[in-house]
C-alpha positions in Angstrom: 8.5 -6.1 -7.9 11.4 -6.3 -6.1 14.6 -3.1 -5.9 18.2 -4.6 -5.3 20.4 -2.6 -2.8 22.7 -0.6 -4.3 26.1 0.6 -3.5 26.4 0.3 0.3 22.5 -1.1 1.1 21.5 1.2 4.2 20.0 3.8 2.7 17.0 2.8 4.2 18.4 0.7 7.1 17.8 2.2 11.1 20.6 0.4 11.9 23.4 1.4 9.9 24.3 4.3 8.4 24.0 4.6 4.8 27.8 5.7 2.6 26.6 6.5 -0.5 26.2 10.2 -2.0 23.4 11.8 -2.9 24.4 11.6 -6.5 24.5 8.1 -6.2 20.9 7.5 -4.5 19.6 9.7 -7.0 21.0 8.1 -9.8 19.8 4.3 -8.6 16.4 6.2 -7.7 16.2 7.6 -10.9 16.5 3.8 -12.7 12.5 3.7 -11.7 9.9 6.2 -13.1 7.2 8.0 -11.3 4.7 7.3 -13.6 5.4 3.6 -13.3 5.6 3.5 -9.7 2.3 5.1 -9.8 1.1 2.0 -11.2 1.9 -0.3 -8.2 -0.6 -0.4 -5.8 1.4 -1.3 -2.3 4.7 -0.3 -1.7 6.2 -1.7 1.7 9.6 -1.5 2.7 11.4 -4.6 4.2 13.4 -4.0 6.8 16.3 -5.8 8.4 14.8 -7.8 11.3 17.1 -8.6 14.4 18.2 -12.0 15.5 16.6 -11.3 18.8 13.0 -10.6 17.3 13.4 -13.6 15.0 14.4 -16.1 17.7 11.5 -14.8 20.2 8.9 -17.1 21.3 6.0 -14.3 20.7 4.6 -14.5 17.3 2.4 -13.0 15.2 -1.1 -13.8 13.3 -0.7 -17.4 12.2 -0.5 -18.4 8.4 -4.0 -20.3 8.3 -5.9 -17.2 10.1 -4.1 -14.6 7.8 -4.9 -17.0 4.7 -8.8 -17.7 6.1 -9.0 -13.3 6.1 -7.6 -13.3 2.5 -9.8 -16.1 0.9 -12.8 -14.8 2.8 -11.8 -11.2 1.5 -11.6 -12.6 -1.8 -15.3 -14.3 -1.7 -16.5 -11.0 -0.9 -15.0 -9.0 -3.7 -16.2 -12.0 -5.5 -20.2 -12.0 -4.8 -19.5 -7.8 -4.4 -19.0 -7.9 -8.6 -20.8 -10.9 -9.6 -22.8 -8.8 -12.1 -19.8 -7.5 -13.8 -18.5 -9.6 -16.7 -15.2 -7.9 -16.5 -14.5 -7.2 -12.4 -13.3 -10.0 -10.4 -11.8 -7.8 -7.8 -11.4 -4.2 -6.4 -8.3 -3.5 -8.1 -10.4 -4.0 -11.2 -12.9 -1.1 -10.5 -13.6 1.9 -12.4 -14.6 5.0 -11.6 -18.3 4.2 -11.8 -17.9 1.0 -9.6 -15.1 3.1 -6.9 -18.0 5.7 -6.2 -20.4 2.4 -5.6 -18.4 0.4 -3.4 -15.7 2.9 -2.1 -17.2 5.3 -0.3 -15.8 6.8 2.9 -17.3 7.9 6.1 -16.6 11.4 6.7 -13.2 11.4 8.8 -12.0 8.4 5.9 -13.0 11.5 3.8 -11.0 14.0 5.5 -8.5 11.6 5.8 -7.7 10.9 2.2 -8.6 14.8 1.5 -5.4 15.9 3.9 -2.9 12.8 2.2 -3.5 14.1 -1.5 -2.8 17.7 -0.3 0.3 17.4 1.6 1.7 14.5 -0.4 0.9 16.2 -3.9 -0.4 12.7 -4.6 -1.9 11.8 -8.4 -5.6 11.3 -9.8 -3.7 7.4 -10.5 -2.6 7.4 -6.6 -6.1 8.4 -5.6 -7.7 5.5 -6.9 -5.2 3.2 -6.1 -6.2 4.4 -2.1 -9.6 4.0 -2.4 -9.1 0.4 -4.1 -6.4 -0.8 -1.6 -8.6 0.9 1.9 -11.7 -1.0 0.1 -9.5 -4.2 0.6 -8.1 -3.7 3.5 -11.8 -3.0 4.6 -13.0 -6.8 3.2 -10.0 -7.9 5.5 -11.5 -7.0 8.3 -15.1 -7.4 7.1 -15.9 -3.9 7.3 -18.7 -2.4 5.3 -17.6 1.0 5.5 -14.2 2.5 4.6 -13.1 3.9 8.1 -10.4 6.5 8.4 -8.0 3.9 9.3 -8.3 1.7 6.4 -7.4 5.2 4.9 -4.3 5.6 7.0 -3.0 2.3 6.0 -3.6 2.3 2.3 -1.9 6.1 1.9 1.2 4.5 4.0 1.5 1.7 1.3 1.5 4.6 -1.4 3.6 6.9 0.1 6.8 4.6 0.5 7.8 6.0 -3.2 7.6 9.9 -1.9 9.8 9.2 1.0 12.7 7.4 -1.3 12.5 9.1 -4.4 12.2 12.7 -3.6 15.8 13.3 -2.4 
């Protein structure tokens, strides 16, 4: 899912300053519930990138590496719920399967522990963070949820929080 700009487009943008009254953001905010934002797993905003970044000669991870990560990622989750007629993938667990394959060492733990306090964050977010940091553990073909895979996956959750609470 994809959100057009709306009135000025840079309410979010570092590099110009954004126009529009609060009324206004609220009211384009408000064009999205909660509850269905809760059902999105990642949320990652997209910022403007410079001309100087784009035209640099240093680059990132290449496509084929990121892709080989992803499909081996994939196999895992795969031969992980090969037993299950009706899980494919970790965004397919349920609770019974999330306590299996999701647990967290003790600072991923405390981790997760401190994001649903200060971020009031749901029993729906909750799971959505343990599925995405199980992921984002297969990506880098970790066994163990670590406290960073933690990090990451409350950061793609908590993109909503920052935008819509105004």
């Amino acid at each position: 899912m994809a959100m057009n700009e709306w009135q000025c487009g840079f309410y979010t943008d570092p590099f110009k300053e954004c126009t529009c009254s609060q009324q206004i953001i609220q009211k384009y905010m408000s064009r999205i519930s909660g509850p269905l934002l809760d059902r999105i797993d990642i949320h990652i905003e997209v910022l403007p990138v410079k001309y100087k970044e784009l035209s640099s000669e240093a680059g990132g991870e290449i496509s084929s590496d990121i892709r080989y990560r992803v499909q081996e990622a994939r196999t895992t989750q795969i031969d992980r719920f090969k037993s299950y007629d009706y899980i494919y993938k970790n965004a397919d667990m349920r609770s019974a399967e999330m306590c299996k394959y999701s647990q967290l060492d003790t600072a991923g733990s405390e981790a997760l522990k401190m994001a649903m306090a200060k971020l009031g964050l749901s029993a729906r977010a909750y799971d959505r963070i343990l599925k995405v940091s199980r992921t984002i553990a297969d990506l880098e073909r970790s066994l163990s949820i670590l406290a960073h895979h933690v990090s990451e996956a409350v950061q793609y959750s908590s993109l909503d929080l920052e935008l819509w609470k105004h």
